[in-house]
LUMDREN-478609 format. One line per 5 residues: for each residue y, x, z of N, C-alpha, C. Coordinates in steps of 0.1 Angstrom, whole numbers. Layout:
<atoms>
Y:X:Z:Y:X:Z:Y:X:Z; ...
</atoms>
This chain:
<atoms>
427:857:-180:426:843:-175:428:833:-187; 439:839:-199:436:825:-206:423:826:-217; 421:837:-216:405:836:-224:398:826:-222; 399:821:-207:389:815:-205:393:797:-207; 403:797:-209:410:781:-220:405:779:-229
399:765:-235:401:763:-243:407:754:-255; 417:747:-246:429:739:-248:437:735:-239; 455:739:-244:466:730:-238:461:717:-240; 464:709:-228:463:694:-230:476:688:-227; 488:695:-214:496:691:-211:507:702:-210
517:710:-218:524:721:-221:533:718:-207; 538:731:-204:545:732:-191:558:720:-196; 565:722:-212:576:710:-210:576:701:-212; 559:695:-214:558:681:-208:556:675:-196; 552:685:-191:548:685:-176:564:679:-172
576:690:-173:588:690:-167:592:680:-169; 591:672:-184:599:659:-182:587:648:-178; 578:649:-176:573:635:-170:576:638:-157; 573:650:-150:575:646:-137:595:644:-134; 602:650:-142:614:641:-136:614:624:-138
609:625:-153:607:609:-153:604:597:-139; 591:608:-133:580:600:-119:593:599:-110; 604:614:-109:614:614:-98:622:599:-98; 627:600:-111:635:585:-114:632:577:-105; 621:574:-110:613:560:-110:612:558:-93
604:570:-87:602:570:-74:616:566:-64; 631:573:-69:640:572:-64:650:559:-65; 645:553:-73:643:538:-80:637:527:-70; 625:533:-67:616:519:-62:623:525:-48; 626:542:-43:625:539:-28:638:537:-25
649:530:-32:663:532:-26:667:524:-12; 673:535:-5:677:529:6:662:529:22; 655:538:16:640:542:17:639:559:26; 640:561:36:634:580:35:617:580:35; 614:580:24:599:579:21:592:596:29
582:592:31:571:605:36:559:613:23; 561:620:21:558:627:11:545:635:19; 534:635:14:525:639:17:516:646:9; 513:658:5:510:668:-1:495:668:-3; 484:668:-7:470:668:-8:469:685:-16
467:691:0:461:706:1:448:710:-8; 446:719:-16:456:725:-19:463:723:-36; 457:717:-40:457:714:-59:473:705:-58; 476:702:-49:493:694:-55:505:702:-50; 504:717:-48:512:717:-41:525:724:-53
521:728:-67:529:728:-70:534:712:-78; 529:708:-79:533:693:-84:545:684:-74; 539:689:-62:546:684:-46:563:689:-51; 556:700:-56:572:708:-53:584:702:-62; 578:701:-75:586:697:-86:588:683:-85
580:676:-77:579:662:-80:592:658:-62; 592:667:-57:600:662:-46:615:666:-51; 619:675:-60:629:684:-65:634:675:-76; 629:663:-77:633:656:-88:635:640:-80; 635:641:-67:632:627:-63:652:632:-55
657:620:-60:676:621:-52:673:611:-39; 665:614:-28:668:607:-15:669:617:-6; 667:618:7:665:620:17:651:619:19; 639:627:16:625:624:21:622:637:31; 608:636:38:604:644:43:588:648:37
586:662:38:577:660:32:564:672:41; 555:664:38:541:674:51:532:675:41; 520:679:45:505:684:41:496:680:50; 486:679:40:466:676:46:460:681:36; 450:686:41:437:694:33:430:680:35
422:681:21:413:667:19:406:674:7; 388:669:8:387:674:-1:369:669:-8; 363:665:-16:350:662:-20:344:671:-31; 352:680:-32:342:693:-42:339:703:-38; 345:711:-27:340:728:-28:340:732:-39
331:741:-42:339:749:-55:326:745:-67; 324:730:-62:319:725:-77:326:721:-85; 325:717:-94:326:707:-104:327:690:-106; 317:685:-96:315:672:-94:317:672:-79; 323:662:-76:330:655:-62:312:653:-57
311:656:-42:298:654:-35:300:642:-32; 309:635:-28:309:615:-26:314:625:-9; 313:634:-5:314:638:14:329:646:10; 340:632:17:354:637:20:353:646:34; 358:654:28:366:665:42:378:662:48
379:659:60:402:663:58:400:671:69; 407:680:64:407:696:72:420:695:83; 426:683:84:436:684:97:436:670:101; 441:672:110:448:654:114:465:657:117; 473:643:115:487:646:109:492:651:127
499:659:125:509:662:135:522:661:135; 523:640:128:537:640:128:537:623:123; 544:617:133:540:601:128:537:596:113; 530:583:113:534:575:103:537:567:106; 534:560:114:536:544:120:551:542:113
550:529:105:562:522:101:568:533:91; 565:539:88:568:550:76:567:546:61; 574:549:50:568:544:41:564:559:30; 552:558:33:539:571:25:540:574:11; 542:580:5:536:588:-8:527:596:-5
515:595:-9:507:603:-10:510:615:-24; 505:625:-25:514:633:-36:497:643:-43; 489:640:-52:481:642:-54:480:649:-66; 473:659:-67:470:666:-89:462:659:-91; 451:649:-88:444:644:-95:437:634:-89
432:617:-99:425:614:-96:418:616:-101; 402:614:-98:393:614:-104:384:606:-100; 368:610:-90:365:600:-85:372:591:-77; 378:590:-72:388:583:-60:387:582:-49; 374:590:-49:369:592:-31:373:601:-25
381:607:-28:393:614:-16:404:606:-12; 409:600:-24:416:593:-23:419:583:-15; 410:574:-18:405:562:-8:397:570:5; 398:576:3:389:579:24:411:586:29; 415:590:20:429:595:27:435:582:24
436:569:20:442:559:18:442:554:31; 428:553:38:424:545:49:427:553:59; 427:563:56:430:572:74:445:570:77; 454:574:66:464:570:66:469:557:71; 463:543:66:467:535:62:464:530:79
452:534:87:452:528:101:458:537:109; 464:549:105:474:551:116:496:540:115; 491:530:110:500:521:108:510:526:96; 510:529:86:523:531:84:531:521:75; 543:522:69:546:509:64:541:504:53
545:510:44:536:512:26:532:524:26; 526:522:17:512:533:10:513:535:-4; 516:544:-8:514:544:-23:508:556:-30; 506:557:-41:501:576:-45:504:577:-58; 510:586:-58:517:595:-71:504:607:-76
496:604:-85:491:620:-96:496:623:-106; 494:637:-106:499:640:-118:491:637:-131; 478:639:-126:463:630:-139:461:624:-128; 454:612:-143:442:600:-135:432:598:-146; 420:606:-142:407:608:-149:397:592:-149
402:583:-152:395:569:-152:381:569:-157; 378:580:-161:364:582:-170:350:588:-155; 358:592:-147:349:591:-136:354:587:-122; 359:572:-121:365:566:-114:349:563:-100; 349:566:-90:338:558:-85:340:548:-74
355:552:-68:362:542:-59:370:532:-66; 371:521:-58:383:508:-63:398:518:-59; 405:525:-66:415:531:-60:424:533:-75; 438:525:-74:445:533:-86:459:539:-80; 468:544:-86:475:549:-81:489:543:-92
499:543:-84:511:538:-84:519:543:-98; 518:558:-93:526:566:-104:517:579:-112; 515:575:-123:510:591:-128:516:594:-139; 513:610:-141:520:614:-149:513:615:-162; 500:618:-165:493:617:-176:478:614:-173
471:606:-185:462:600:-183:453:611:-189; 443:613:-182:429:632:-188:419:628:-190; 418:634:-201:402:631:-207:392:632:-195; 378:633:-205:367:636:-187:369:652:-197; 373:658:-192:373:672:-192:371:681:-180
367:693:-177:371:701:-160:382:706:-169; 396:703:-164:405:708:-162:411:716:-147; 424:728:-156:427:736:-144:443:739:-149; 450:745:-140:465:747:-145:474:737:-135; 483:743:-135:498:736:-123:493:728:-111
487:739:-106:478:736:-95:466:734:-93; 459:730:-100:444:727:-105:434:741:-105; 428:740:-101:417:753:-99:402:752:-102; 397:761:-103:384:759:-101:379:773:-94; 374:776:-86:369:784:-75:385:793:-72
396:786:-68:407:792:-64:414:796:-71; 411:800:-86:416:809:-101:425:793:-106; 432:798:-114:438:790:-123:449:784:-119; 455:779:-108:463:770:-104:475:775:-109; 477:789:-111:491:797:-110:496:790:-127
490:787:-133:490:783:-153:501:777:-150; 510:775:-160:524:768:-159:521:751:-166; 507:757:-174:503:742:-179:489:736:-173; 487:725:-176:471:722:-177:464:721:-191; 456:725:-187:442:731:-196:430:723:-194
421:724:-203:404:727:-206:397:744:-203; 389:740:-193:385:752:-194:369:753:-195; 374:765:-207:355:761:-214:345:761:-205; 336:752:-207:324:753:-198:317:760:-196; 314:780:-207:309:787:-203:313:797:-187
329:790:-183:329:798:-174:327:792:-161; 322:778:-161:322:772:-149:303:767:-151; 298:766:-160:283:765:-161:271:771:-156
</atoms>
């Protein structure tokens, strides 16, 4: 599996301290707050984990499958969301909890679904924000590191299901996704 790397871009111990850093910060803006933590199935879910493990409130925290690649490379512009919530928002105040942006059209189509089932605030934490193929008006609140246009994979990140287990994120060379 790491054959097929062809660079660290983000080492697992920088991973660890930016995302306590994000915990801070988040536990900061939400004081006095039980924020809703919401997972984007399946690429955040180890980010979710670390990133909720570092947050000092009271939160709760759920999942939604959302999705505009299948096992391409390039986002089709056609968002999926493979559930609908089984658990309020109304008057809730949301994190959305994401590995990546990129084009922003997952993002913004789960901004708005979310956002008309009432909830109080809205906000989204990634761990990258790929601004080099931005195609929605959509930025996000908190991130942890800014990514080349690269296909990256690692701490959650995949590409046809492989990779996510990596302790870091990576580049992965284009002969194996080409």
């Amino acid at each position: 599996m790491r054959e097929d790397i062809k660079d660290i871009l983000f080492s697992e111990e920088d991973i660890g301290k930016r995302v306590k850093e994000l915990g801070i910060q988040i536990t900061k803006d939400y004081a006095g707050k039980k924020p809703l933590l919401i997972g984007v199935l399946k690429g955040s879910y180890v980010f979710l984990a670390d990133i909720a493990r570092n947050i000092d409130l009271d939160c709760e925290i759920r999942f939604i499958t959302a999705s505009s690649y299948g096992v391409s490379t390039i986002s089709s512009g056609d968002v999926k969301i493979g559930m609908d919530f089984d658990f309020e928002v109304r008057g809730r105040d949301v994190l959305i909890i994401e590995d990546i942006l990129d084009s922003g059209v997952t993002l913004s189509a789960l901004r708005e679904f979310i956002t008309q089932r009432g909830c109080a605030s809205l906000k989204i934490c990634t761990l990258l924000d790929k601004p080099a193929r931005r195609k929605a008006q959509i930025v996000s609140e908190y991130i942890g590191f800014e990514c080349p246009d690269e296909f990256v994979v690692g701490y959650g990140l995949d590409y046809a299901e492989r990779y996510r287990n990596l302790p870091f994120v990576a580049i992965l060379k284009p002969e194996v996704y080409s």
